[in-house]
Every structure is written in C-alpha cells, then in structure tokens.
C-alpha positions, 0 to 999 in steps of 0.5 A: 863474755867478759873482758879483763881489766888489762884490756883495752878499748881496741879489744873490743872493736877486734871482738867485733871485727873477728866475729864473722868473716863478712864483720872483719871485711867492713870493719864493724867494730871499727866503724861501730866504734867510731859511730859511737865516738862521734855521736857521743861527741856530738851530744858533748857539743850541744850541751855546751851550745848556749843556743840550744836549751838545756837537756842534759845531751850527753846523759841522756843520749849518750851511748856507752862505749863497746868496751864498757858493753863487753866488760864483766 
C-alpha cells in the first residue's frame, strides 16, 4: 500500500483511523501518531541531556513516522 508524494502526514493517520469501525472510534492512528511524535521527542531530549551518557537516543530508538511506514 503506497502513498503519492502529494500526500501528506495526516493521510496516514486517516489510513489508520478508517481501517475498521472500532480504529475509527479510539482514534488509533491518531493516538499511534502521537505515541510516536512524543517518544520520538523524548529520545531528541535525552540526547541533549549532558546528565545522561552518550547513546545516540534519537538514532537508535527512534521510531519511524506512520507516514514514512505507509510511503512507496
């Protein structure tokens, strides 16, 4: 299932949300989206921590976007 470069990131979450009835209704593309946006953000954060030793978070943990999982 591929995307076309006009697209956007918001299609991805709607892909998720209109796969069932029960996805729609929790809003699972949304809320999946947001998990990743914040854990992502997360990892950005202990990176720049000078309190927390050096392990490269954000490239090693980082989790890819539901748009760049949906893409061609």
């Amino acid at each position: 299932m591929g995307t076309s470069a006009g697209r956007n990131s918001r299609d991805a979450v709607e892909l998720i949300n209109n796969l069932t009835p029960a996805a729609d209704y929790v809003k699972l593309g949304a809320i999946m989206d947001e998990l990743i946006t914040k854990h992502n953000a997360l990892c950005v954060k202990l990176d720049a921590d000078v309190g927390v030793t050096d392990t490269n978070y954000a490239s090693t943990l980082g989790i890819a976007t539901l748009q760049s999982r949906l893409a061609p």
